[in-house]
gemmi code that builds the backbone of each chain (N, CA, C; Angstrom):
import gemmi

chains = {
    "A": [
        ("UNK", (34.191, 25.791, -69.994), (33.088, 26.652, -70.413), (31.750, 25.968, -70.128)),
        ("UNK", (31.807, 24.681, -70.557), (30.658, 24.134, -70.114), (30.087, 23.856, -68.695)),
        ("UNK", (31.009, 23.917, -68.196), (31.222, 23.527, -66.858), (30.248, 24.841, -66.038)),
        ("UNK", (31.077, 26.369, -66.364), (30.372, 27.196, -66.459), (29.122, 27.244, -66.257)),
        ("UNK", (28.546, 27.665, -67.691), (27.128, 27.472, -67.822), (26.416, 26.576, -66.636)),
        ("UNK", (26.773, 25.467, -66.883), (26.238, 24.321, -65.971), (25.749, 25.020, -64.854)),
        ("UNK", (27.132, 25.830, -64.137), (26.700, 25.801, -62.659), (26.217, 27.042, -62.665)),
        ("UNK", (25.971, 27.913, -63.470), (25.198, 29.591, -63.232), (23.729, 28.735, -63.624)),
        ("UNK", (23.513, 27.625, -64.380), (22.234, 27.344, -64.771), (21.633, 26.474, -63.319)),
        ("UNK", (22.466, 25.819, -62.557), (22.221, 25.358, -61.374), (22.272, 26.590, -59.955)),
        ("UNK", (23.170, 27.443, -60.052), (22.604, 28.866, -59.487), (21.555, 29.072, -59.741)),
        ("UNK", (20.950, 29.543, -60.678), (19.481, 30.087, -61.202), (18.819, 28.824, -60.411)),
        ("UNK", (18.663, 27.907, -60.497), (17.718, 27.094, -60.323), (17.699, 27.420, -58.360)),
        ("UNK", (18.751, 27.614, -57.846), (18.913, 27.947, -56.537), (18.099, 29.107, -56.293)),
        ("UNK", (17.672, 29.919, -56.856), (17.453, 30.900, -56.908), (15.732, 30.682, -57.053)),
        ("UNK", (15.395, 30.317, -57.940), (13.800, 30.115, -57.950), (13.375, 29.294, -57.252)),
        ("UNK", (14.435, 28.059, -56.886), (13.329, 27.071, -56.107), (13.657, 27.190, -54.435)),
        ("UNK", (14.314, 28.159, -54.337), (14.801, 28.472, -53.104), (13.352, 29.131, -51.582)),
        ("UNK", (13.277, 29.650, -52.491), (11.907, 30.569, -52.260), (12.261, 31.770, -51.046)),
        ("UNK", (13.670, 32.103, -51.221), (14.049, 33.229, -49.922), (15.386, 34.609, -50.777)),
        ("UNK", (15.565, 35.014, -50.120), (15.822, 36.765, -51.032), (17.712, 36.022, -51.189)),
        ("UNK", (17.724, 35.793, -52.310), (19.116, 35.546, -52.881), (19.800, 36.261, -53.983)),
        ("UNK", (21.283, 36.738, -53.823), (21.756, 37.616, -54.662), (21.319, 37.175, -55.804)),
        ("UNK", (20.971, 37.998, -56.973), (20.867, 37.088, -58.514), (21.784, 36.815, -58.987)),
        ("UNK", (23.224, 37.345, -58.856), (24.526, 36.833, -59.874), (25.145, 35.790, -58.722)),
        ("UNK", (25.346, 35.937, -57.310), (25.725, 34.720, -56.418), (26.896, 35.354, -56.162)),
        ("UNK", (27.770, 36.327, -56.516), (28.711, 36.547, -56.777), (29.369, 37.115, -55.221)),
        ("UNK", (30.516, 37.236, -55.255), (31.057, 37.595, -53.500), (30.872, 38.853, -53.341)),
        ("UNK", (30.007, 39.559, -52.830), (29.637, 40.732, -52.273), (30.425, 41.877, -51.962)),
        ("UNK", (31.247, 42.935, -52.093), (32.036, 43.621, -52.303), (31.849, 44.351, -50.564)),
        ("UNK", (33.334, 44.667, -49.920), (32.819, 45.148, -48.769), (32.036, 46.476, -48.533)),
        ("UNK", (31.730, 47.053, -49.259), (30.676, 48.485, -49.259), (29.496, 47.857, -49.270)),
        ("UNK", (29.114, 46.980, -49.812), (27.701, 46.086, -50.319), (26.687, 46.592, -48.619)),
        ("UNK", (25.449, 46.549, -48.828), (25.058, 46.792, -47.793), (23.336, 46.215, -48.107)),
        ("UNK", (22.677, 45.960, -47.237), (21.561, 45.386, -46.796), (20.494, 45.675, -48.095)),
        ("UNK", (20.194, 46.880, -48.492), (19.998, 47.606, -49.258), (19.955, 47.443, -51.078)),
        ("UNK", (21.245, 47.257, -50.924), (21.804, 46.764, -52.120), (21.169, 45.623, -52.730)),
        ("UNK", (21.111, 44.690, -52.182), (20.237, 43.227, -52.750), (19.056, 43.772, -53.574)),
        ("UNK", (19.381, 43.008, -54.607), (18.184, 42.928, -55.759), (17.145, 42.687, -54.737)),
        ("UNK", (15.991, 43.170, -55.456), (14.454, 43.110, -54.914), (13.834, 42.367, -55.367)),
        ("UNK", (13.368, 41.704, -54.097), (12.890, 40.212, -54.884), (10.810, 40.734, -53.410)),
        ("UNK", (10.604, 39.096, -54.220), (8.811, 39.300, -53.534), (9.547, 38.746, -51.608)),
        ("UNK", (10.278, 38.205, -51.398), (10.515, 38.156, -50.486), (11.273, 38.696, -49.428)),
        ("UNK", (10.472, 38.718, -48.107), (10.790, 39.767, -47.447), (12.415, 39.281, -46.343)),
        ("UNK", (13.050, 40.860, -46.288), (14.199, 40.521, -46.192), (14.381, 39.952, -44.668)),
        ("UNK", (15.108, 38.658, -44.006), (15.098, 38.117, -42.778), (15.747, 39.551, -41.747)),
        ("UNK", (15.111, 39.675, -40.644), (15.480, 40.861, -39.417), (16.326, 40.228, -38.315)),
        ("UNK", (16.035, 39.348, -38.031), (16.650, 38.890, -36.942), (17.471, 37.998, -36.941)),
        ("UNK", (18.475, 37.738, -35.799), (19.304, 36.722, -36.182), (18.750, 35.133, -36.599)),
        ("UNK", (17.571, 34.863, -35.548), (17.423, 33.756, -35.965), (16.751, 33.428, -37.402)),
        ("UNK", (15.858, 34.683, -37.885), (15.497, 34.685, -39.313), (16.617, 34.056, -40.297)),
        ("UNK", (17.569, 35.004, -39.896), (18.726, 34.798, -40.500), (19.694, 33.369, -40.645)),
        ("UNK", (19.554, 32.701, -39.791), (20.002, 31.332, -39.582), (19.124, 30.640, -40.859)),
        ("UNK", (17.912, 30.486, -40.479), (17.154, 30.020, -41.034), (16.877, 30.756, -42.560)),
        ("UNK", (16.915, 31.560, -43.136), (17.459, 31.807, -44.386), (18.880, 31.278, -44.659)),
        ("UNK", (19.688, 30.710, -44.247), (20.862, 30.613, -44.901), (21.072, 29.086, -45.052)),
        ("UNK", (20.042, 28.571, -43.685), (20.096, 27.390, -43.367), (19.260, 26.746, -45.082)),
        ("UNK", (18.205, 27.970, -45.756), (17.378, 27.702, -46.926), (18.676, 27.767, -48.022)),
        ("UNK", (19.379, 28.471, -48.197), (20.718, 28.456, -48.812), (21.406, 26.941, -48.816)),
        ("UNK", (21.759, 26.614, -47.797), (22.624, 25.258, -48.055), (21.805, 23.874, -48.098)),
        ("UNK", (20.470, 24.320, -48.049), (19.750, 22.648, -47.843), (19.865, 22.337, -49.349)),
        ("UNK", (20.013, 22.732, -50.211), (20.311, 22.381, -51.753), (21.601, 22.011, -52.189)),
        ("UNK", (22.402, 21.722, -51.517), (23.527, 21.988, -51.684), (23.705, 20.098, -52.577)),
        ("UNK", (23.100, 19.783, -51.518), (23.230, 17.654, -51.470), (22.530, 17.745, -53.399)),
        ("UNK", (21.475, 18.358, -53.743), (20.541, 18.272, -54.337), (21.604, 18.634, -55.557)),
        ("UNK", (21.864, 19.882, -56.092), (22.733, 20.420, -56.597), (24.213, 19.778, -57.248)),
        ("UNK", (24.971, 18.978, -55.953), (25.857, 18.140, -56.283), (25.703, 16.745, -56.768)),
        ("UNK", (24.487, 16.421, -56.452), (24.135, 14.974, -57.227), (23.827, 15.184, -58.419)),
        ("UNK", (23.121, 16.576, -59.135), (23.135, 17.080, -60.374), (24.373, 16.746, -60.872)),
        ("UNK", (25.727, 17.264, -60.370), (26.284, 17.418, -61.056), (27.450, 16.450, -61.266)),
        ("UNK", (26.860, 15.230, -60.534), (27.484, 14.062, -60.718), (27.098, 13.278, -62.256)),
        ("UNK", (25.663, 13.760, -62.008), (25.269, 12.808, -63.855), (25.439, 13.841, -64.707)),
        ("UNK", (25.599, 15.069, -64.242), (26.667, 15.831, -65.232), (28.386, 15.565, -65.780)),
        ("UNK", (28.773, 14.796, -64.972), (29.969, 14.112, -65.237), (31.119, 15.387, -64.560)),
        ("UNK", (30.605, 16.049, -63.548), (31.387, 17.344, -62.551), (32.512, 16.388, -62.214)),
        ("UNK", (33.867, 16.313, -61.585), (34.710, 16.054, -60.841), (34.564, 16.354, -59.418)),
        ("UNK", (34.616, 15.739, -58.740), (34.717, 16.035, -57.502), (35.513, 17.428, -56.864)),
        ("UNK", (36.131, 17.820, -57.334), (37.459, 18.721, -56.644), (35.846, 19.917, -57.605)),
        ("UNK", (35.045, 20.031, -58.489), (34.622, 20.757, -59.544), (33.097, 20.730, -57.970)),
        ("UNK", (32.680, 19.898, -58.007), (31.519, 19.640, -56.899), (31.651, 20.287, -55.662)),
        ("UNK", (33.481, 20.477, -54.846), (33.799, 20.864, -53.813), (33.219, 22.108, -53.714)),
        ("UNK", (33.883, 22.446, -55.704), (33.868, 24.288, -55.487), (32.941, 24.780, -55.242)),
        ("UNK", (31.906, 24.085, -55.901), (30.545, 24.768, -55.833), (29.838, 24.384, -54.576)),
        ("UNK", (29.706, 23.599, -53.815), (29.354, 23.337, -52.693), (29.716, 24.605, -51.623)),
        ("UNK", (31.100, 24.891, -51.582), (32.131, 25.754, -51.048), (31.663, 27.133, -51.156)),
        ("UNK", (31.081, 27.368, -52.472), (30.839, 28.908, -53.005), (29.170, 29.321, -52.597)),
        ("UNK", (28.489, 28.243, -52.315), (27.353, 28.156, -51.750), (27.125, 28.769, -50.618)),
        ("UNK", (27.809, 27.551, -50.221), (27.759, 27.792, -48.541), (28.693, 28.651, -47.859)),
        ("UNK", (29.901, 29.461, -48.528), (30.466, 30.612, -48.085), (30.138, 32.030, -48.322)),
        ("UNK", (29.130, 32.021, -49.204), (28.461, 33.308, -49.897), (27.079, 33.395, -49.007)),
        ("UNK", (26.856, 32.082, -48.915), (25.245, 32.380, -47.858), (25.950, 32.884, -46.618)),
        ("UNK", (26.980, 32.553, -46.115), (27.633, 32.754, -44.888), (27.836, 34.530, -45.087)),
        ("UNK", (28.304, 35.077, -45.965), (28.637, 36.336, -45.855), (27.525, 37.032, -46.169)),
        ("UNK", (26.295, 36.434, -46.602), (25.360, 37.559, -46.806), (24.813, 37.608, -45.879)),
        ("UNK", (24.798, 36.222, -45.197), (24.048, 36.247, -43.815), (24.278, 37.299, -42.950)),
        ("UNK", (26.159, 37.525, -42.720), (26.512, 38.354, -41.619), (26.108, 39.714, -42.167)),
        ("UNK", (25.868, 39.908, -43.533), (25.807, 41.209, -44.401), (24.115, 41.754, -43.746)),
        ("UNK", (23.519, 40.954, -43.197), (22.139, 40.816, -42.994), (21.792, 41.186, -41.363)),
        ("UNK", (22.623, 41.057, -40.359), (22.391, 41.165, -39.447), (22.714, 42.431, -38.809)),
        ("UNK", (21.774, 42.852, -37.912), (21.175, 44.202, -37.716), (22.864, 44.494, -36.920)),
        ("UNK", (22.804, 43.736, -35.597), (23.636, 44.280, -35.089), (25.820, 44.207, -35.511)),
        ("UNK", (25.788, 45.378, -35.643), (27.378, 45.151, -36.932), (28.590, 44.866, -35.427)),
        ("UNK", (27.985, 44.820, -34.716), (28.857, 44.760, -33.143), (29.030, 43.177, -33.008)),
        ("UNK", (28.250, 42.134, -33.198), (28.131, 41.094, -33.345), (28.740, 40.615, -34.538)),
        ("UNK", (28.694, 41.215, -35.403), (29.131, 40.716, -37.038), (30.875, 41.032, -36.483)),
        ("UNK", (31.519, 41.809, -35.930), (32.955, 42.409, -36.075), (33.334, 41.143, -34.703)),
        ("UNK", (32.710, 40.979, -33.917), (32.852, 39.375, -32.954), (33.069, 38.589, -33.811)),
        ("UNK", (32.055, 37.941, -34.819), (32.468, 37.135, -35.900), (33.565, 36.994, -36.688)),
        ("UNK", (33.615, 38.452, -37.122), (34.892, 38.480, -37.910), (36.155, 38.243, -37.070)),
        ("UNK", (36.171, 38.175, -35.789), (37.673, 38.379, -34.919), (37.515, 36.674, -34.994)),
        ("UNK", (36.744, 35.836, -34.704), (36.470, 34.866, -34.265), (37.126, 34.090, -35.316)),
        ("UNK", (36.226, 34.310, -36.602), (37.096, 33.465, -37.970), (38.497, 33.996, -38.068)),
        ("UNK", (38.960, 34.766, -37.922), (40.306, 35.218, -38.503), (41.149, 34.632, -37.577)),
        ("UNK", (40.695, 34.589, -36.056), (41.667, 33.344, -35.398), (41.393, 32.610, -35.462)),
        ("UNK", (40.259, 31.884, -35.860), (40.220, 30.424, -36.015), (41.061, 29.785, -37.245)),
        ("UNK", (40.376, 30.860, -38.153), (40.599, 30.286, -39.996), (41.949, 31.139, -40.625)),
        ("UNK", (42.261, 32.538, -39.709), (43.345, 33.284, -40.795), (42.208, 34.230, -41.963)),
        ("UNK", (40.906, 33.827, -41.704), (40.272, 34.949, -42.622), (39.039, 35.498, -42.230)),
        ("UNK", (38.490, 36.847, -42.450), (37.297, 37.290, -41.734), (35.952, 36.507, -42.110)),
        ("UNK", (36.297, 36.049, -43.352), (35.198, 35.706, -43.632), (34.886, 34.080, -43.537)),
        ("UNK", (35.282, 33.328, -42.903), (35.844, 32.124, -42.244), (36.413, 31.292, -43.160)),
        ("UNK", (36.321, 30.216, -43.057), (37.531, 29.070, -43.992), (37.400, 29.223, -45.408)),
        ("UNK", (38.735, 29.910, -46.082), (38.614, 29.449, -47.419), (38.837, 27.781, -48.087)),
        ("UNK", (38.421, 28.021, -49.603), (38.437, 26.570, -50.032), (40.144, 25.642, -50.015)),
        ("UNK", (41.139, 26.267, -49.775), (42.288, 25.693, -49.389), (42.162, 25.472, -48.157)),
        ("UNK", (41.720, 26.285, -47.437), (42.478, 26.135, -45.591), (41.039, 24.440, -45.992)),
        ("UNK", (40.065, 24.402, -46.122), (39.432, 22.918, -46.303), (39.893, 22.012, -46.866)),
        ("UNK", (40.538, 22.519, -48.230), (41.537, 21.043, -48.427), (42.627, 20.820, -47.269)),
        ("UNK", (43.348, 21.623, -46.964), (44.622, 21.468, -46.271), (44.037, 20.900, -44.845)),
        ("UNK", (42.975, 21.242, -44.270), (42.886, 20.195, -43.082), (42.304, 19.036, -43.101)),
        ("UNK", (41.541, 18.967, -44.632), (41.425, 17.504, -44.692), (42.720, 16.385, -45.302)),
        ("UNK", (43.560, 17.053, -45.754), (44.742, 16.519, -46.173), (45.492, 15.932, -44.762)),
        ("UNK", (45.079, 16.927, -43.994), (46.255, 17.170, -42.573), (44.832, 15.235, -41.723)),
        ("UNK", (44.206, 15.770, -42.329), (43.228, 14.588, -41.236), (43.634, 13.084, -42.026)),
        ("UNK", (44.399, 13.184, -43.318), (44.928, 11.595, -43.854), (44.192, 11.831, -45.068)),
        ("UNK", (43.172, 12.302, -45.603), (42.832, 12.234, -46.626), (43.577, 12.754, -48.086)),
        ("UNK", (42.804, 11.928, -48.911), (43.744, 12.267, -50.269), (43.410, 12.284, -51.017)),
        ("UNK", (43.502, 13.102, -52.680), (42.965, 12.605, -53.724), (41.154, 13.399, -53.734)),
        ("UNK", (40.317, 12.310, -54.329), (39.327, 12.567, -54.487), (38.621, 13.053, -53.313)),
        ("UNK", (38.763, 11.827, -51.872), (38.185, 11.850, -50.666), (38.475, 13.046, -50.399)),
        ("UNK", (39.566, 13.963, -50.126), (39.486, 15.253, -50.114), (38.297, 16.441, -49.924)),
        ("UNK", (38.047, 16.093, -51.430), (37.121, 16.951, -51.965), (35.522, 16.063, -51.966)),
        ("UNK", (35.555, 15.032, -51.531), (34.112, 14.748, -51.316), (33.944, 15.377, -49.791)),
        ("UNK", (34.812, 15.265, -49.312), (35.010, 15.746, -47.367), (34.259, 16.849, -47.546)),
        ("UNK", (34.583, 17.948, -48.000), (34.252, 19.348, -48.423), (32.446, 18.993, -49.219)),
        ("UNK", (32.742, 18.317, -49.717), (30.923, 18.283, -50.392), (30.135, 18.367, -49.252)),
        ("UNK", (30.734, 16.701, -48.390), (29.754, 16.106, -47.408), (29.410, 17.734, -46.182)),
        ("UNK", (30.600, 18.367, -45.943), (30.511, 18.992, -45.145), (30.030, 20.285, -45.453)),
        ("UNK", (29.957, 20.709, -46.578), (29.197, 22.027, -46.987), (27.504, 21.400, -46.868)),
        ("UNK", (27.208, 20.966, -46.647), (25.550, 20.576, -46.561), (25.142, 20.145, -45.072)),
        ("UNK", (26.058, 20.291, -43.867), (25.720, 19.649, -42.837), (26.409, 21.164, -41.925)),
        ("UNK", (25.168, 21.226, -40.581), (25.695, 22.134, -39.478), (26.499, 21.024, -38.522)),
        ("UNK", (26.974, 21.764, -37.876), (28.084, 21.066, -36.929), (27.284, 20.937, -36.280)),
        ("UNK", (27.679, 19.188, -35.211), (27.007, 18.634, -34.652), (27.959, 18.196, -33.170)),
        ("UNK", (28.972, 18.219, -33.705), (30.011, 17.731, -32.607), (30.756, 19.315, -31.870)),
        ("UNK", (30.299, 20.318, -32.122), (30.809, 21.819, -31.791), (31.281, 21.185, -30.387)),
        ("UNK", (30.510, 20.807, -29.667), (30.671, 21.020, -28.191), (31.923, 20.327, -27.805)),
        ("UNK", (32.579, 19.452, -28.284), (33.116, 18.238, -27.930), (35.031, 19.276, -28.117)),
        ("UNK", (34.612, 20.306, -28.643), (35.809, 20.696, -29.008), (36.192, 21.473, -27.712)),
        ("UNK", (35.396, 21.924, -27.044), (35.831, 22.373, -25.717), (35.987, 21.526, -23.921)),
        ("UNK", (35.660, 20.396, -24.866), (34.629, 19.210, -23.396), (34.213, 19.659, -23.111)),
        ("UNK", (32.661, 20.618, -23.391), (31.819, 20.705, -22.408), (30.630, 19.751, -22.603)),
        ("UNK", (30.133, 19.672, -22.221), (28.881, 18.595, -22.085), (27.458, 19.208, -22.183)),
        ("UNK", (26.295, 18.749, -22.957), (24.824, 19.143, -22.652), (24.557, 19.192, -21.542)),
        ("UNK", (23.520, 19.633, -20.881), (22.986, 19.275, -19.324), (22.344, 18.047, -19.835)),
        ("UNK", (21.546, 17.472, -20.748), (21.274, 16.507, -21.270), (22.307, 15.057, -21.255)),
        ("UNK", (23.111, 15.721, -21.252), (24.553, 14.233, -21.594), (24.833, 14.112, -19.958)),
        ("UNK", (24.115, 14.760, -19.687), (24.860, 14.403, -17.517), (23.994, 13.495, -17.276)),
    ],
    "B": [
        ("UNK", (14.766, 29.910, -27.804), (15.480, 29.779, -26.327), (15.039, 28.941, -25.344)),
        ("UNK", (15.711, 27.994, -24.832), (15.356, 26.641, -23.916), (14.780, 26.918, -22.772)),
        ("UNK", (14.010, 26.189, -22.153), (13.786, 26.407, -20.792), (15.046, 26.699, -19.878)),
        ("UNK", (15.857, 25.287, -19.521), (16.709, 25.236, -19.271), (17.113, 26.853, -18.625)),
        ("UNK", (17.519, 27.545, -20.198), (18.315, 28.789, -20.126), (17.361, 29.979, -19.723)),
        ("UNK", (15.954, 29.857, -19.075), (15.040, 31.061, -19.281), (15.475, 31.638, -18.123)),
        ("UNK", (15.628, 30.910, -16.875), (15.838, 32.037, -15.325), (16.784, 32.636, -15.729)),
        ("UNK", (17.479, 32.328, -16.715), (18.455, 33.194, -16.745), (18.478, 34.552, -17.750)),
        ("UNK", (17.816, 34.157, -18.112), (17.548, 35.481, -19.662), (16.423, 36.269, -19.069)),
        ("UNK", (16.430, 35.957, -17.667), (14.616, 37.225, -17.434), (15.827, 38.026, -16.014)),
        ("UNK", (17.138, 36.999, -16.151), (17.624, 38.066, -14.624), (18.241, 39.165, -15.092)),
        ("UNK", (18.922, 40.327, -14.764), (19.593, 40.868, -14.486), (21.189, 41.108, -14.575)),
        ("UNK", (21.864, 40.296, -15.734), (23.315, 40.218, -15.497), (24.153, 40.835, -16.134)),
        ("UNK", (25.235, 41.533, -15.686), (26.004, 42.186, -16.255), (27.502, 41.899, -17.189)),
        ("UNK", (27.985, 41.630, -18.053), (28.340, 40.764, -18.991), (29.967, 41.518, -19.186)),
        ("UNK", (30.814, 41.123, -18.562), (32.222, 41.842, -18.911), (33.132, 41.234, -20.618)),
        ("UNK", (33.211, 42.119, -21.185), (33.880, 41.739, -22.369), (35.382, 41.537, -22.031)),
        ("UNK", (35.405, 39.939, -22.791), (37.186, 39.498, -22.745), (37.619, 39.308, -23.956)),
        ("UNK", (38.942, 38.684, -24.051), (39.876, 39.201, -25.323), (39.700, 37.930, -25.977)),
        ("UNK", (39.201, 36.730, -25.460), (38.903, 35.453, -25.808), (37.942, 35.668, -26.958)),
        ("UNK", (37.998, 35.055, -28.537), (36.995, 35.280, -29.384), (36.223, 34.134, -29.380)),
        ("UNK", (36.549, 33.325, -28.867), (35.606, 32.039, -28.423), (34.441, 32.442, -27.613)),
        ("UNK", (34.818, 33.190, -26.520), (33.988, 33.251, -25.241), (34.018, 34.579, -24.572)),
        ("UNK", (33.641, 35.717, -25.659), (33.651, 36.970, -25.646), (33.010, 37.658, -24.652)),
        ("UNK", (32.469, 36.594, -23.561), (32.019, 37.358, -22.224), (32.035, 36.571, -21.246)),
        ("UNK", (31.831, 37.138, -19.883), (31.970, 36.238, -18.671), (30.868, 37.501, -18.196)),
        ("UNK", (30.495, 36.617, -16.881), (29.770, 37.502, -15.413), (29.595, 36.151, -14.507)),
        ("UNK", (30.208, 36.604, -13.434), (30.612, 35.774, -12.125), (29.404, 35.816, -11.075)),
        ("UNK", (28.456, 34.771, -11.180), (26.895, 34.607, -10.241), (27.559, 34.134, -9.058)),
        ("UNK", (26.468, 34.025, -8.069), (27.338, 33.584, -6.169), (27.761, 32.775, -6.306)),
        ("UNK", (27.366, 31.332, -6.905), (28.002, 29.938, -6.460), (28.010, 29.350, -8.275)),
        ("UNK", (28.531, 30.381, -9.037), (28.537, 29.698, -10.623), (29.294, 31.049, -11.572)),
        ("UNK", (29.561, 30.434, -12.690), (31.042, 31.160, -13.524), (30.206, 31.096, -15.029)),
        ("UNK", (29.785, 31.858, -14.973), (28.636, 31.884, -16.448), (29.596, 32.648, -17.941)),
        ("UNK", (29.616, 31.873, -18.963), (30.389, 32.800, -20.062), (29.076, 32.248, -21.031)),
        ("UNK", (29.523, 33.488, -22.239), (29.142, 33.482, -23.634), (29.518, 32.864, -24.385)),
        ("UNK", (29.711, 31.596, -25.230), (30.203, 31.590, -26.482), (29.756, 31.620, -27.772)),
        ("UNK", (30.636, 31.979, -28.317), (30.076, 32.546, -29.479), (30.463, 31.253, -30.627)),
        ("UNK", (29.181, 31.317, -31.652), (29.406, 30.175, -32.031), (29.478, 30.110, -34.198)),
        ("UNK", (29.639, 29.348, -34.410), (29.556, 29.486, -35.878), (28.441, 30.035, -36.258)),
        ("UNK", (28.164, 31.126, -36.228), (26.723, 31.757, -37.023), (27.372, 31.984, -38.391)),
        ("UNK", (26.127, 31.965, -39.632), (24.895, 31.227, -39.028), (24.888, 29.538, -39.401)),
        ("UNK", (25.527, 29.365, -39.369), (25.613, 27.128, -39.507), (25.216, 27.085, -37.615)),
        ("UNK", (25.555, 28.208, -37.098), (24.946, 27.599, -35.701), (24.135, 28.957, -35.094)),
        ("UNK", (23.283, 28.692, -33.778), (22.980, 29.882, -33.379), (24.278, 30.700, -32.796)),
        ("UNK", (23.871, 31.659, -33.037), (25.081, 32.959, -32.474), (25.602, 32.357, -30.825)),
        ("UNK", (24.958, 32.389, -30.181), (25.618, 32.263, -28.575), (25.176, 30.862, -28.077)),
        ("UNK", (25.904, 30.607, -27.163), (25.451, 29.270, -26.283), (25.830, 29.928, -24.678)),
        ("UNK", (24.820, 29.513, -23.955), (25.010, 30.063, -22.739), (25.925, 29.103, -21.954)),
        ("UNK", (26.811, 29.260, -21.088), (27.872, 27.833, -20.540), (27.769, 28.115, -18.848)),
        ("UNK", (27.376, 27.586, -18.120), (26.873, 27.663, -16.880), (27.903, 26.961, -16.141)),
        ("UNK", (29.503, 27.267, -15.453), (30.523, 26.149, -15.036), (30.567, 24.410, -16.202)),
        ("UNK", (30.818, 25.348, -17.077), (30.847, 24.884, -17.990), (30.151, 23.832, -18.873)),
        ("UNK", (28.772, 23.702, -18.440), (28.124, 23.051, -19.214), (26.963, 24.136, -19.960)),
        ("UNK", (26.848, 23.721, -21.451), (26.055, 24.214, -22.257), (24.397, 24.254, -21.863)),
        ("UNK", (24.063, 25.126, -21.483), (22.706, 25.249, -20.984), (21.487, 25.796, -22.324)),
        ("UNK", (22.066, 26.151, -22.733), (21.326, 26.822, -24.068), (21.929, 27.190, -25.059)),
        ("UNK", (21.264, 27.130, -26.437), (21.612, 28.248, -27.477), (20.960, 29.556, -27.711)),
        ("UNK", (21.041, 30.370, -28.189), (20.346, 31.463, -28.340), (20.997, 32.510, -29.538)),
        ("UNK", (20.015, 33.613, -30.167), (20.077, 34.371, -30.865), (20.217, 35.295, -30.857)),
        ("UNK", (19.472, 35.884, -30.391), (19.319, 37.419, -29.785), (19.679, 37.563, -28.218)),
        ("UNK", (20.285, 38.548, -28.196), (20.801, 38.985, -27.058), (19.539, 39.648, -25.797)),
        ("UNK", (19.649, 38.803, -24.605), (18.033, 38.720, -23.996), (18.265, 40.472, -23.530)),
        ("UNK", (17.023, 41.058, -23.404), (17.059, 42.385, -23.160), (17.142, 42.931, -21.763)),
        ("UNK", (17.574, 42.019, -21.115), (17.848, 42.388, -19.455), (19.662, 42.105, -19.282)),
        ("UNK", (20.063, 41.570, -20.058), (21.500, 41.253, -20.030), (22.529, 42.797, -20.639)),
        ("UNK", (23.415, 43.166, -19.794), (24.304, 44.637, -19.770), (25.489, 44.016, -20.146)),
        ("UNK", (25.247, 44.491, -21.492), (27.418, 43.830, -21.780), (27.970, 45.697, -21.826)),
        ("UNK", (28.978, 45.652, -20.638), (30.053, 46.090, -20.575), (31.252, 45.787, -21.487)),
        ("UNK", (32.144, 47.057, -21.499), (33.154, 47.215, -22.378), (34.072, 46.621, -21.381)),
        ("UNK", (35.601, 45.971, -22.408), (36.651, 45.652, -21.549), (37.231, 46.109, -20.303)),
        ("UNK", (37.604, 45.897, -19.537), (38.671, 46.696, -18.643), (40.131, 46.962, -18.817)),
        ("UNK", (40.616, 47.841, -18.687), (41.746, 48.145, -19.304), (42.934, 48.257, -18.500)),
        ("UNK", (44.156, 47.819, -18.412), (44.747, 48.361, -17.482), (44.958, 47.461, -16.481)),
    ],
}
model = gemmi.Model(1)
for chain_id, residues in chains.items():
    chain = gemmi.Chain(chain_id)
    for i, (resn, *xyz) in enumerate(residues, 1):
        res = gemmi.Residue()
        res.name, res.seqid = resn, gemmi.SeqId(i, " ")
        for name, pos in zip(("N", "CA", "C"), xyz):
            atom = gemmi.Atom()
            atom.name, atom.element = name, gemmi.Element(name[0])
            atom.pos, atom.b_iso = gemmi.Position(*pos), 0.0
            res.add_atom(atom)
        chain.add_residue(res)
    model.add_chain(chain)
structure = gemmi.Structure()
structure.add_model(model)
structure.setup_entities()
């Protein structure tokens, strides 16, 4: 219960010091939900994709901030994952909830569901289970999942060998 | 959008849709094999342009001279 509170009181705080149009309850968006729907806030809603990056990108930069809270809160790690996880997978779906073109969003969705098994890309198991599968255990686990809910991929390219024109 | 990738976003190209969800388009230039991929949006930009296979750009929006065609069937 306490635990609770804690993190709707660390939501809220996401929410005001954020300074960009965020659901008020945080909650997973129902598939009818539509652009529309979002509480009305003073800020104006992102149009474009790259708006959109960059709003979501305002979504997870708190994430580091948030979980160190809730370390001198005495959170558990596997407790830190979740919320890290629920962050940064809810900004992910409002994001796509946000973008004009729904032809691009249904690309997305084909994309995660073969990558991850779900439309809405990796749930918080399929992240434990491939960090389990990578040797990790225990706590490290779930710090894996912290570290990585606060960081964009950096190594994307390497998964196909292709190279920058820069790296030639 | 990069320099790099601009001659290419002011030409003319016509964009065939494939079944690949990685790399949801191709169009075949005279002496080069150009695809789309599509990328973790939004933790990344939506597309990266791949020029014989090196990453020439990222990008967002779909440039307004570029024709994506539907699959071929059959």
């Amino acid at each position: 219960m306490k635990k609770n509170i804690l993190v709707n009181v660390l939501l809220a705080c996401l929410v005001m010091f954020n300074g960009a149009c965020t659901p008020l309850d945080f909650q997973t968006p129902s598939p009818n939900q539509t652009v529309e729907s979002c509480p009305p806030c003073s800020n104006p809603i992102p149009q474009t994709n790259a708006e959109i990056r960059l709003w979501y990108n305002n979504q997870v930069v708190i994430i580091p901030t948030l979980t160190e809270q809730l370390i001198h809160e005495g959170a558990s790690a596997k407790e830190r994952a979740e919320l890290a996880y629920a962050i940064r997978h809810r900004a992910r779906i409002y994001a796509r909830l946000l973008m004009p073109d729904k032809e691009e969003v249904e690309m997305l969705r084909k994309r995660d569901m073969e990558k991850y098994g779900n439309l809405d890309g990796p749930t918080f198991e399929y992240l434990v289970e491939k960090n389990r599968q990578k040797g990790l255990e225990g706590k490290a686990i779930y710090e894996a999942i912290v570290e990585s809910s606060s960081r964009t991929s950096a190594k994307y390219n390497a998964r196909f060998g292709i190279k920058r024109e820069s790296d030639q | 959008m990069k320099t790099e990738g601009a001659r290419y976003f002011v030409r003319n190209i016509v964009w065939r849709k494939t079944d690949d969800s990685e790399f949801p388009y191709v169009a075949a230039g005279k002496h080069e094999q150009m695809k789309i991929r599509l990328n973790d949006f939004p933790a990344e930009p939506l597309y990266s342009l791949v020029i014989n296979d090196v990453v020439l750009c990222d990008f967002d929006q779909w440039p307004p001279h570029w024709q994506r065609k539907a699959q071929l069937r059959g």
